[in-house]
N, CA, C and O atoms as CSV, one atom per row, in Angstrom:
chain,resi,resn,atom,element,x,y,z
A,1,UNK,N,N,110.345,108.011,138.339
A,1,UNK,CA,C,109.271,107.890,137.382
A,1,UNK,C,C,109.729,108.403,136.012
A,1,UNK,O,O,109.650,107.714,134.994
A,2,UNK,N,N,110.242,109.725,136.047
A,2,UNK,CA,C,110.902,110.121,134.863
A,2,UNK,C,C,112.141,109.308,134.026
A,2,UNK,O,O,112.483,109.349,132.845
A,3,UNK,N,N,112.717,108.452,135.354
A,3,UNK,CA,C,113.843,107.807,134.444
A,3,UNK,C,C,113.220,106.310,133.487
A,3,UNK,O,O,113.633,105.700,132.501
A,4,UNK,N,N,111.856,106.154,134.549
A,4,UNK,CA,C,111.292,104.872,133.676
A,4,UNK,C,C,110.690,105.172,132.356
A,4,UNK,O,O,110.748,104.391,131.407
A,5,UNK,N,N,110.097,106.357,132.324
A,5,UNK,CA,C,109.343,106.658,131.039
A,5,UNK,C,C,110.849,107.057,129.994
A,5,UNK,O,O,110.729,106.768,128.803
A,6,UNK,N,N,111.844,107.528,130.323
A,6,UNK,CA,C,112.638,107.210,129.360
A,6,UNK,C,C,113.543,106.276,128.708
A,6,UNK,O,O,114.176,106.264,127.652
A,7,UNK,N,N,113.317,105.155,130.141
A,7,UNK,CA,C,114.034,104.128,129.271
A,7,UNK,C,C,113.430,103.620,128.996
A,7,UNK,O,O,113.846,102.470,128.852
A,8,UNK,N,N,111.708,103.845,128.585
A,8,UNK,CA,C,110.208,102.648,128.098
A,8,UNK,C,C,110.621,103.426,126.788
A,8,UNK,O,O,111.018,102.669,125.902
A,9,UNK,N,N,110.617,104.989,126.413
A,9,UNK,CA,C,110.790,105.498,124.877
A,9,UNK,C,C,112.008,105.146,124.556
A,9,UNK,O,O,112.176,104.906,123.361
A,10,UNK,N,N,113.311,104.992,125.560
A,10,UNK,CA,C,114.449,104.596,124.497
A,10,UNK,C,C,114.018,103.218,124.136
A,10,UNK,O,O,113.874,103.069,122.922
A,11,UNK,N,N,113.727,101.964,125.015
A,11,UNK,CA,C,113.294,100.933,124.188
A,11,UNK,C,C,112.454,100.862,122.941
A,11,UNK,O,O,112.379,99.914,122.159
A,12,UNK,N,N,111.942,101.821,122.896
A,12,UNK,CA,C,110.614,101.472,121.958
A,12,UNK,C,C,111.128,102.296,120.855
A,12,UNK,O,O,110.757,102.011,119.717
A,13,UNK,N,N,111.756,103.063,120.999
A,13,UNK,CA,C,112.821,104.146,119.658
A,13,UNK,C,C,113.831,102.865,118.891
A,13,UNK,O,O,114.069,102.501,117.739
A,14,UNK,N,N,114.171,102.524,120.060
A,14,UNK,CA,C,115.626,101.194,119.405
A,14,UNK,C,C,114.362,100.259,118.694
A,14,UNK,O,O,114.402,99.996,117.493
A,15,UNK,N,N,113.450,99.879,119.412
A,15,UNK,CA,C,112.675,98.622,118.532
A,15,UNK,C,C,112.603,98.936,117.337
A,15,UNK,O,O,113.135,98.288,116.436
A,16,UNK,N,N,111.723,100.302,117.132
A,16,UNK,CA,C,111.742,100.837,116.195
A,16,UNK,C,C,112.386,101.301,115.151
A,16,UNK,O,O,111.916,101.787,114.122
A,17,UNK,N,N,113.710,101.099,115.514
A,17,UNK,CA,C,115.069,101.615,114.343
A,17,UNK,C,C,115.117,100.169,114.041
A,17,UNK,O,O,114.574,99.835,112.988
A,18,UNK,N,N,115.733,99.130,114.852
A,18,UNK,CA,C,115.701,97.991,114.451
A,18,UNK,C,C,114.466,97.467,113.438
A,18,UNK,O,O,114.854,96.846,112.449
A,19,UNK,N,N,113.231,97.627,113.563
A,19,UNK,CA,C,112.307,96.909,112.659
A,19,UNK,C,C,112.507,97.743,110.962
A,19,UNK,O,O,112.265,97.252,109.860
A,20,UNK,N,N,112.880,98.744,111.203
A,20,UNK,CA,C,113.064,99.918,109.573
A,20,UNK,C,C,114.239,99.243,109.552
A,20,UNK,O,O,114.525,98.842,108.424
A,21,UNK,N,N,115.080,98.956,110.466
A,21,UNK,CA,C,116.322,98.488,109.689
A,21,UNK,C,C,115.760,96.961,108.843
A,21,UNK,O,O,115.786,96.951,107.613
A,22,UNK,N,N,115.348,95.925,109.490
A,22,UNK,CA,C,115.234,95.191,109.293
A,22,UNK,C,C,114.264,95.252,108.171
A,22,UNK,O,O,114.563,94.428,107.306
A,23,UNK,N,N,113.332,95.862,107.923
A,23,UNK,CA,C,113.079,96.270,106.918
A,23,UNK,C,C,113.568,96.636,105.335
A,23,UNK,O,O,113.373,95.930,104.345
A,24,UNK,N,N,114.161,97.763,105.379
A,24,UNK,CA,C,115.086,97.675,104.560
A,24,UNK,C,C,115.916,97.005,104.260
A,24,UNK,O,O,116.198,97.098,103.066
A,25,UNK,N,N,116.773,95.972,105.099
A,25,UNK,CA,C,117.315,94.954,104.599
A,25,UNK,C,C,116.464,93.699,103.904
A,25,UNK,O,O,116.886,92.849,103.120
A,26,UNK,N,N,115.840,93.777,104.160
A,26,UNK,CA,C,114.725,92.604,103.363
A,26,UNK,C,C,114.383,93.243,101.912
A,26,UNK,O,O,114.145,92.518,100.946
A,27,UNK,N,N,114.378,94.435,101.848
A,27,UNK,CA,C,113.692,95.020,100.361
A,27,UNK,C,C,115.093,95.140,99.904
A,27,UNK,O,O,115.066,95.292,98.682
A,28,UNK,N,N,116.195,95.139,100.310
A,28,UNK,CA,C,117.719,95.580,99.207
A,28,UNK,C,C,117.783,93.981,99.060
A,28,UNK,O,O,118.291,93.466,98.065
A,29,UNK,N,N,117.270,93.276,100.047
A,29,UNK,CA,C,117.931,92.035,99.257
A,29,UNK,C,C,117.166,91.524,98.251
A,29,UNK,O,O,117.609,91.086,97.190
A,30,UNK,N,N,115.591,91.596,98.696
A,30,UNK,CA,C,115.073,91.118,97.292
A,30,UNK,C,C,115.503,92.062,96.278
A,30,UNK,O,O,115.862,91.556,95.215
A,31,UNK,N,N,115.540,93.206,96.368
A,31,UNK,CA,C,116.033,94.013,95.377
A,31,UNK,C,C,117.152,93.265,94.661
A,31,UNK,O,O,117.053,92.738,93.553
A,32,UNK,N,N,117.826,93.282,95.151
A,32,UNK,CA,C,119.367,92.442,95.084
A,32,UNK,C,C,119.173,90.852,93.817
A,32,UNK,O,O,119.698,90.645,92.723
A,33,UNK,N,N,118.355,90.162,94.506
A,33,UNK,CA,C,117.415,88.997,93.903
A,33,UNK,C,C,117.139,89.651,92.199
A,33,UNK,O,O,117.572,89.229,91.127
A,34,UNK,N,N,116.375,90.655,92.461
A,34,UNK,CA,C,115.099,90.961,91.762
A,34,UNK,C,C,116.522,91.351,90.378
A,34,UNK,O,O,116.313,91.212,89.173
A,35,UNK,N,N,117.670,91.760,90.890
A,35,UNK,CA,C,118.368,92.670,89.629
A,35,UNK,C,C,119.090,91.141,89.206
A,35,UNK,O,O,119.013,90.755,88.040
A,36,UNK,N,N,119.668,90.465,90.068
A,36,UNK,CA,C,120.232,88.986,89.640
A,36,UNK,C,C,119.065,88.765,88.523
A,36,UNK,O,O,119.320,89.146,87.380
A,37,UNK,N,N,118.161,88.340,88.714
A,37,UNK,CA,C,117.238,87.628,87.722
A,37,UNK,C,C,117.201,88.259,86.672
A,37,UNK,O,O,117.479,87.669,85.628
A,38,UNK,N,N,116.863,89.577,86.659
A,38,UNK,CA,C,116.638,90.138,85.267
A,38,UNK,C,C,118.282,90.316,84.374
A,38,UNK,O,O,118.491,90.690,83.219
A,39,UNK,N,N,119.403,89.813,85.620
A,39,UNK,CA,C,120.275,89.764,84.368
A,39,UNK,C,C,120.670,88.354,83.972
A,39,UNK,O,O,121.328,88.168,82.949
A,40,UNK,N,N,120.258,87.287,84.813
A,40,UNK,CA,C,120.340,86.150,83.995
A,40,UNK,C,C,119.159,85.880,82.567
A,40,UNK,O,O,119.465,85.253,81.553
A,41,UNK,N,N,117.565,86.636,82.868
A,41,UNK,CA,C,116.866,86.612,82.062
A,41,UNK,C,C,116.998,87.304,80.803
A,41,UNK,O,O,116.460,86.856,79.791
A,42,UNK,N,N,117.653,88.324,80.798
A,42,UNK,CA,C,118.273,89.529,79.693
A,42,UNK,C,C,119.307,88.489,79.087
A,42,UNK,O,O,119.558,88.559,77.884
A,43,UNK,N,N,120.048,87.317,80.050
A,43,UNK,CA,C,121.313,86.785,78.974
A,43,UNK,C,C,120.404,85.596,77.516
A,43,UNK,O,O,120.925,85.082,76.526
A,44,UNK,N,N,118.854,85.533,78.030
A,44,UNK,CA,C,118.634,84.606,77.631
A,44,UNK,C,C,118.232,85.051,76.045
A,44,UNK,O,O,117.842,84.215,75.229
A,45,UNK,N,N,118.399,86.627,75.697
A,45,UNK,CA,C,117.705,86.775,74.655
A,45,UNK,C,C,116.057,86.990,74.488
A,45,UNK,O,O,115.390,87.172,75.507
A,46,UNK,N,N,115.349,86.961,73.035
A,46,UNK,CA,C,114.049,86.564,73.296
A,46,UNK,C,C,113.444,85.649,74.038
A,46,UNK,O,O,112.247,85.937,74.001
A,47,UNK,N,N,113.633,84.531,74.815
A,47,UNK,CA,C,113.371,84.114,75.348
A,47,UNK,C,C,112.376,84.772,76.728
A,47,UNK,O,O,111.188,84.669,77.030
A,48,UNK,N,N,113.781,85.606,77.446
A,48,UNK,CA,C,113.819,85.579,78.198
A,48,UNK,C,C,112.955,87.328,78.503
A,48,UNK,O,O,113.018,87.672,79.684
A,49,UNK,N,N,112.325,88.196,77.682
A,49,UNK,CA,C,112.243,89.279,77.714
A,49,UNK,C,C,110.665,89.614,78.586
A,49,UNK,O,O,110.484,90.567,79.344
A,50,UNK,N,N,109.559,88.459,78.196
A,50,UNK,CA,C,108.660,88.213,79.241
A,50,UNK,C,C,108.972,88.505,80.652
A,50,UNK,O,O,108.424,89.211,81.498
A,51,UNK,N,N,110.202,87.618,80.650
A,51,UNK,CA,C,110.316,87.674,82.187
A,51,UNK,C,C,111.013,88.801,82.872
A,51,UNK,O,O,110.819,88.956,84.078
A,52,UNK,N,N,112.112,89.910,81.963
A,52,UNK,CA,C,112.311,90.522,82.630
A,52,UNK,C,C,111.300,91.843,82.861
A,52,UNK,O,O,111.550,92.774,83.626
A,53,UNK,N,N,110.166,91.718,82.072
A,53,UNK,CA,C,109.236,92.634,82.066
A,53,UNK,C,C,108.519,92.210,83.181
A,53,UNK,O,O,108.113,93.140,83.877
A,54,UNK,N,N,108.316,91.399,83.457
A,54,UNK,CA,C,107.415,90.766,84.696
A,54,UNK,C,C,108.735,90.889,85.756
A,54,UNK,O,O,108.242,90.764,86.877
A,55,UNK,N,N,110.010,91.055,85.867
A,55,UNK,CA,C,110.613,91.252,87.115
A,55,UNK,C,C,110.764,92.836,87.650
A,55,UNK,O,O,110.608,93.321,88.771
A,56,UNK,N,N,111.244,93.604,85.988
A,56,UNK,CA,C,110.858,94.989,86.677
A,56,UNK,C,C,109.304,95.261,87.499
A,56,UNK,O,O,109.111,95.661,88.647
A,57,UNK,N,N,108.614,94.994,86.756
A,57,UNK,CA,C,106.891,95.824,87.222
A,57,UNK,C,C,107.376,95.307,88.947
A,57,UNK,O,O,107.296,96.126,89.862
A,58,UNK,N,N,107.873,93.850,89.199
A,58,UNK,CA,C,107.849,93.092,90.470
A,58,UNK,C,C,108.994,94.187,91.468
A,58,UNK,O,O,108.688,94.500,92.619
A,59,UNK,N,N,110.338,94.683,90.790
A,59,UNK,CA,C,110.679,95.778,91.262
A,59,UNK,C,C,109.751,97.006,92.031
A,59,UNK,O,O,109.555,97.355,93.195
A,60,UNK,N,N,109.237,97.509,90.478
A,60,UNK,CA,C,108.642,98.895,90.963
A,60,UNK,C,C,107.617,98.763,91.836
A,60,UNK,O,O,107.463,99.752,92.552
A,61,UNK,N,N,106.733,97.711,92.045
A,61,UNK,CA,C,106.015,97.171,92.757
A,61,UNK,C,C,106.962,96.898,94.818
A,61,UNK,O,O,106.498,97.122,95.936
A,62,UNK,N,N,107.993,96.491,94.481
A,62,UNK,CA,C,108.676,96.607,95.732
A,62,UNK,C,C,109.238,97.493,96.224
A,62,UNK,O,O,109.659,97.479,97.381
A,63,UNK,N,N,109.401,98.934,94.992
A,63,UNK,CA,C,109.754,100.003,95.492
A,63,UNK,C,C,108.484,101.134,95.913
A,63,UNK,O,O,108.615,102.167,96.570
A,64,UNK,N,N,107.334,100.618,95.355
A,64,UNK,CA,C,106.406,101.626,96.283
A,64,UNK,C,C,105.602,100.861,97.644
A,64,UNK,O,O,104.878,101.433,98.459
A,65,UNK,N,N,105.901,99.670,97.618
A,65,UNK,CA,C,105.618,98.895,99.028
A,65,UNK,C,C,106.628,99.738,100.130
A,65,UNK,O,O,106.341,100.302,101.186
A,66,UNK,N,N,107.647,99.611,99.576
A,66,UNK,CA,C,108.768,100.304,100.509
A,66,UNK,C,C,108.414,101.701,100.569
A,66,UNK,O,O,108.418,101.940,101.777
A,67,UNK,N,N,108.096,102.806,99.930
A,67,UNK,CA,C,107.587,104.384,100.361
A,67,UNK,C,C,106.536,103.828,101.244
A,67,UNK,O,O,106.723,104.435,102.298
A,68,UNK,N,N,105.390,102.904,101.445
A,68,UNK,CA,C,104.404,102.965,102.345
A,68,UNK,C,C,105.038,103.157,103.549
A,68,UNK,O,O,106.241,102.943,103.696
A,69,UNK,N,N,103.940,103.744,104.862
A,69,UNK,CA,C,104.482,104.141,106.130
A,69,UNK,C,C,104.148,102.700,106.912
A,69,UNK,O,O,103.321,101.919,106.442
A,70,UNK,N,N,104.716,102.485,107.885
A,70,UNK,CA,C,104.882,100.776,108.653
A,70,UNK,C,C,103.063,100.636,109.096
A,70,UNK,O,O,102.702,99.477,109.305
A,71,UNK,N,N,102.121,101.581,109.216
A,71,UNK,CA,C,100.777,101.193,109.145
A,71,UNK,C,C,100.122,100.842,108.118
A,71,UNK,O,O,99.268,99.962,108.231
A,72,UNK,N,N,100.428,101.568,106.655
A,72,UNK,CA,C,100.559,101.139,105.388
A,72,UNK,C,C,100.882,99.490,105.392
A,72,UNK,O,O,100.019,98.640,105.174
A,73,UNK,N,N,101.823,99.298,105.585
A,73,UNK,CA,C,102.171,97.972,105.282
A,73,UNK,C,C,100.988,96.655,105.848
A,73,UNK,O,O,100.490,95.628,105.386
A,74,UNK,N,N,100.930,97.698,107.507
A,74,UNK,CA,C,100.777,96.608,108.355
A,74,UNK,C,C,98.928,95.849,107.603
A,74,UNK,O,O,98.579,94.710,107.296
A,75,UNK,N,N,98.129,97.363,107.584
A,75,UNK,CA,C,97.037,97.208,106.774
A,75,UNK,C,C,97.044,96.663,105.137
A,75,UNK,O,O,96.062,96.000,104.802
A,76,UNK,N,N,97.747,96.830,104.458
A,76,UNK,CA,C,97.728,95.549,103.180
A,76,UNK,C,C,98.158,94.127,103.734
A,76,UNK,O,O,97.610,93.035,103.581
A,77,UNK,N,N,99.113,94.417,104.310
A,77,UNK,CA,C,99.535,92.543,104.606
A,77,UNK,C,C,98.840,91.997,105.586
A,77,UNK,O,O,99.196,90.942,106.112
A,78,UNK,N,N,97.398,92.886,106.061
A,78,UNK,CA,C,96.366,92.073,106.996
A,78,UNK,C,C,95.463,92.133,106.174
A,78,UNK,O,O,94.541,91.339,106.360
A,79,UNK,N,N,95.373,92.999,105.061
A,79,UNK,CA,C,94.115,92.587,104.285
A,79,UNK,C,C,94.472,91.617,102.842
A,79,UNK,O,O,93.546,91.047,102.265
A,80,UNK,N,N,95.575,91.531,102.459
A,80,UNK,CA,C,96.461,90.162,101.731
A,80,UNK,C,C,96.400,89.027,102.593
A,80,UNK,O,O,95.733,88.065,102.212
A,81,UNK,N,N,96.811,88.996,103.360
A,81,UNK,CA,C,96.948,88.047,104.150
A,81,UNK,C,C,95.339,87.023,104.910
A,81,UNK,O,O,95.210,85.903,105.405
A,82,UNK,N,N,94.466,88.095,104.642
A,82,UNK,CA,C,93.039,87.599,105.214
A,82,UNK,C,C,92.245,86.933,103.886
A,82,UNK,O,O,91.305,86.152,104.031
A,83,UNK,N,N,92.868,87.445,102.283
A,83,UNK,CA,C,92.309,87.158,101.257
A,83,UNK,C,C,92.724,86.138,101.004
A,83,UNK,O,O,91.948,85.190,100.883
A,84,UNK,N,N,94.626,85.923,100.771
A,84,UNK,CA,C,94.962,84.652,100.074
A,84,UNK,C,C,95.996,84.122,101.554
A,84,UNK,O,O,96.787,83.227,101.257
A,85,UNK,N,N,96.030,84.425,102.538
A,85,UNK,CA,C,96.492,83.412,103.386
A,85,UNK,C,C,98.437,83.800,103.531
A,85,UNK,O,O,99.204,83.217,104.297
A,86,UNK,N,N,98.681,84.537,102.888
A,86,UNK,CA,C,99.909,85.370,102.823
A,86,UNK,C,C,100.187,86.615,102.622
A,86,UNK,O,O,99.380,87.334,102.033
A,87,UNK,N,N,101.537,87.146,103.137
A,87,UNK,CA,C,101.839,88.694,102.938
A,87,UNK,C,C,102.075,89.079,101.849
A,87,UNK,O,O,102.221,88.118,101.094
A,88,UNK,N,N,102.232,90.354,101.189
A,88,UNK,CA,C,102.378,90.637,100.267
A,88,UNK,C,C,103.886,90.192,99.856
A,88,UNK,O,O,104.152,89.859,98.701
A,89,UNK,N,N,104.995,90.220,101.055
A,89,UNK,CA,C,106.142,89.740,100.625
A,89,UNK,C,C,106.170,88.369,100.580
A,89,UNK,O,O,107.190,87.932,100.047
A,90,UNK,N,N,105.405,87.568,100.954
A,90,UNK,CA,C,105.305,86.548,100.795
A,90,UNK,C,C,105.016,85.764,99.500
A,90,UNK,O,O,105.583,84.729,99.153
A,91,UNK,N,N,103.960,86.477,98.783
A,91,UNK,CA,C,103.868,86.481,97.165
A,91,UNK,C,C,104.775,86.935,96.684
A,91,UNK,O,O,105.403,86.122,96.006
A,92,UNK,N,N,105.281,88.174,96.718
A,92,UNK,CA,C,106.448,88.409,95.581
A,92,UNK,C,C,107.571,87.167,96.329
A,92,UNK,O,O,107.824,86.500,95.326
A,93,UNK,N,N,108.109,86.715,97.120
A,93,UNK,CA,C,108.742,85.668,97.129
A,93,UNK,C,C,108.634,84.316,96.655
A,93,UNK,O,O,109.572,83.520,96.621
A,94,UNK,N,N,107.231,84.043,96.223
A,94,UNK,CA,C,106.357,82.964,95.477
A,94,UNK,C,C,106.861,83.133,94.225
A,94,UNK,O,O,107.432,82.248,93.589
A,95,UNK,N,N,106.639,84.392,93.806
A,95,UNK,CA,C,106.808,84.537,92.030
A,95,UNK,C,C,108.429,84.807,91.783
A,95,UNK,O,O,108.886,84.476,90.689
A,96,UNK,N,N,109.174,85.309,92.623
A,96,UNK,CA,C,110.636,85.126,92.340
A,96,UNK,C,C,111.037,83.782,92.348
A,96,UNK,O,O,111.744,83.447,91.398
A,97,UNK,N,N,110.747,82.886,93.229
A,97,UNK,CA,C,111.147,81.381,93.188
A,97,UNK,C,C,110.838,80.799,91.854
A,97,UNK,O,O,111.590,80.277,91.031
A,98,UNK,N,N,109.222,81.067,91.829
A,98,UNK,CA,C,108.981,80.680,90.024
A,98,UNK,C,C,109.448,81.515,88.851
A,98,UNK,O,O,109.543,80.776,87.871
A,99,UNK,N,N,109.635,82.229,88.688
A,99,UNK,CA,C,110.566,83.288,87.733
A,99,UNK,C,C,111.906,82.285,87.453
A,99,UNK,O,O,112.176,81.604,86.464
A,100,UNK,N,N,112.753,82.503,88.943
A,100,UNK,CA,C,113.513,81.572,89.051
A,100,UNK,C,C,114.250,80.455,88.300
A,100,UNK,O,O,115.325,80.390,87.705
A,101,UNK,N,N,112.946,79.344,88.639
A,101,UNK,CA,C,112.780,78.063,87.983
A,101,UNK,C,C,112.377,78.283,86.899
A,101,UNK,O,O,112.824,77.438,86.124
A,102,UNK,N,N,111.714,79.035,86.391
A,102,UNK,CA,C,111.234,79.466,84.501
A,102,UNK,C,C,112.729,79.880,83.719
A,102,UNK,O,O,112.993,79.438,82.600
A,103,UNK,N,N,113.709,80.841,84.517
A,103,UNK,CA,C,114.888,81.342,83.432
A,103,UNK,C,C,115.420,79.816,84.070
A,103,UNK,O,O,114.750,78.924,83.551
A,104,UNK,N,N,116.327,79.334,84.942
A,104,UNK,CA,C,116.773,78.120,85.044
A,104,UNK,C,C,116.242,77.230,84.096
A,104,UNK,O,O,117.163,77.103,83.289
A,105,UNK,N,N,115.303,76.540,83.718
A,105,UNK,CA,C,114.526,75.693,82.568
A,105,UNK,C,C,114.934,76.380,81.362
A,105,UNK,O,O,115.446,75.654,80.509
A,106,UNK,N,N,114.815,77.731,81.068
A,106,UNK,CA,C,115.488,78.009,79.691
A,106,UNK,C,C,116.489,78.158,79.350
A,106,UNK,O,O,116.645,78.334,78.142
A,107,UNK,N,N,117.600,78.161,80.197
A,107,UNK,CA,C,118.652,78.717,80.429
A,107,UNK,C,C,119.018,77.062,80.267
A,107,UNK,O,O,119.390,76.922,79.102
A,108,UNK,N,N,119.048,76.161,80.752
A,108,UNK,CA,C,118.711,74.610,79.931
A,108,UNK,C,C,118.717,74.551,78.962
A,108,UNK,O,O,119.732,74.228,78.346
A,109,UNK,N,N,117.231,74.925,78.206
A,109,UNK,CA,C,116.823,74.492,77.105
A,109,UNK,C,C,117.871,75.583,75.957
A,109,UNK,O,O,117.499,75.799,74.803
A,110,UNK,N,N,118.450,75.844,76.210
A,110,UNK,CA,C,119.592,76.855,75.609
A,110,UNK,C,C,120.973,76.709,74.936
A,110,UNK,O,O,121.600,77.710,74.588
Protein backbone atom coordinates (compact mmCIF):
# COMPACT_ATOMS: atom_id res chain seq x y z
CA UNK A 1 0.00 0.00 0.00
CA UNK A 2 2.80 2.29 0.94
CA UNK A 3 4.72 1.54 -2.21
CA UNK A 4 1.49 2.51 -4.29
CA UNK A 5 0.90 5.82 -2.66
CA UNK A 6 4.43 6.60 -3.59
CA UNK A 7 4.60 5.84 -6.89
CA UNK A 8 0.82 7.76 -7.32
CA UNK A 9 3.03 11.10 -5.65
CA UNK A 10 6.11 10.33 -7.72
CA UNK A 11 3.79 10.38 -10.80
CA UNK A 12 1.99 13.31 -9.99
CA UNK A 13 5.44 15.30 -8.78
CA UNK A 14 6.97 14.33 -12.43
CA UNK A 15 3.52 15.57 -14.07
CA UNK A 16 3.95 18.38 -12.30
CA UNK A 17 7.63 19.35 -13.08
CA UNK A 18 6.87 18.53 -16.58
CA UNK A 19 3.75 20.98 -16.93
CA UNK A 20 6.15 24.17 -15.14
CA UNK A 21 8.57 22.96 -17.45
CA UNK A 22 6.46 23.12 -20.23
CA UNK A 23 5.38 26.13 -19.13
CA UNK A 24 8.19 28.04 -19.03
CA UNK A 25 9.22 26.98 -22.22
CA UNK A 26 6.25 28.50 -23.86
CA UNK A 27 6.80 32.00 -22.03
CA UNK A 28 10.90 32.09 -23.06
CA UNK A 29 9.79 31.44 -26.37
CA UNK A 30 7.25 33.95 -26.78
CA UNK A 31 9.57 35.95 -24.88
CA UNK A 32 12.09 35.08 -27.44
CA UNK A 33 9.30 36.21 -30.27
CA UNK A 34 8.34 39.17 -28.25
CA UNK A 35 12.36 40.57 -28.21
CA UNK A 36 12.71 39.49 -32.18
CA UNK A 37 9.88 41.92 -32.95
CA UNK A 38 10.74 44.80 -31.03
CA UNK A 39 14.10 44.61 -32.74
CA UNK A 40 12.92 44.39 -36.17
CA UNK A 41 10.31 47.24 -35.11
CA UNK A 42 13.13 49.56 -33.44
CA UNK A 43 15.04 48.99 -37.09
CA UNK A 44 12.09 50.66 -38.56
CA UNK A 45 12.63 54.08 -36.99
CA UNK A 46 9.50 56.33 -36.35
CA UNK A 47 7.58 54.19 -37.90
CA UNK A 48 7.95 51.58 -36.02
CA UNK A 49 7.96 53.04 -32.24
CA UNK A 50 4.00 52.40 -31.73
CA UNK A 51 4.72 49.06 -32.04
CA UNK A 52 7.48 48.54 -29.95
CA UNK A 53 5.57 50.23 -27.17
CA UNK A 54 2.70 47.94 -27.69
CA UNK A 55 5.30 44.85 -27.68
CA UNK A 56 6.97 45.77 -24.42
CA UNK A 57 3.55 46.46 -22.28
CA UNK A 58 2.78 42.69 -24.32
CA UNK A 59 6.17 41.58 -22.55
CA UNK A 60 5.51 42.90 -19.12
CA UNK A 61 2.13 41.64 -19.45
CA UNK A 62 3.75 38.01 -20.09
CA UNK A 63 6.01 38.46 -17.37
CA UNK A 64 3.40 38.87 -14.64
CA UNK A 65 1.13 36.06 -16.25
CA UNK A 66 4.21 34.01 -15.59
CA UNK A 67 4.65 35.10 -11.50
CA UNK A 68 0.84 33.86 -11.33
CA UNK A 69 0.58 30.42 -9.38
CA UNK A 70 -0.79 27.40 -11.99
CA UNK A 71 -4.47 28.11 -10.20
CA UNK A 72 -3.93 31.73 -11.08
CA UNK A 73 -3.60 30.91 -14.52
CA UNK A 74 -5.98 28.16 -14.60
CA UNK A 75 -8.84 30.77 -13.25
CA UNK A 76 -8.10 33.74 -15.85
CA UNK A 77 -7.83 31.44 -18.84
CA UNK A 78 -11.37 29.96 -17.71
CA UNK A 79 -12.68 33.22 -17.17
CA UNK A 80 -10.91 34.64 -20.74
CA UNK A 81 -11.73 31.89 -22.26
CA UNK A 82 -15.66 31.87 -21.19
CA UNK A 83 -15.69 35.76 -22.31
CA UNK A 84 -13.95 35.78 -25.73
CA UNK A 85 -13.68 32.03 -26.56
CA UNK A 86 -9.74 31.93 -25.97
CA UNK A 87 -6.80 31.81 -23.50
CA UNK A 88 -5.07 34.50 -22.52
CA UNK A 89 -2.04 33.00 -24.44
CA UNK A 90 -4.00 32.57 -27.07
CA UNK A 91 -4.60 36.40 -27.54
CA UNK A 92 -1.23 37.50 -26.96
CA UNK A 93 -0.45 34.99 -29.83
CA UNK A 94 -3.27 36.79 -31.96
CA UNK A 95 -1.60 40.19 -31.48
CA UNK A 96 2.04 38.94 -32.07
CA UNK A 97 0.97 37.42 -35.47
CA UNK A 98 -0.62 40.91 -36.18
CA UNK A 99 2.23 43.06 -34.83
CA UNK A 100 4.02 40.74 -37.02
CA UNK A 101 2.30 41.42 -40.27
CA UNK A 102 2.10 45.36 -39.32
CA UNK A 103 6.32 45.67 -39.00
CA UNK A 104 6.54 43.13 -42.17
CA UNK A 105 4.11 45.73 -44.29
CA UNK A 106 6.41 48.55 -43.15
CA UNK A 107 9.40 47.10 -43.32
CA UNK A 108 8.06 46.93 -47.23
CA UNK A 109 6.87 50.11 -47.41
CA UNK A 110 10.55 51.14 -46.47
Amino acid sequence: MKLNKFILSGAVLVSGVAAIAVSVSCASSREKKIDKLIARAEKLGQPGVLIVSSLKKEKDGLKEYDKATSEEKKELNAATKLLTGKTLLEHLDDELARMEKEIAELEKAK
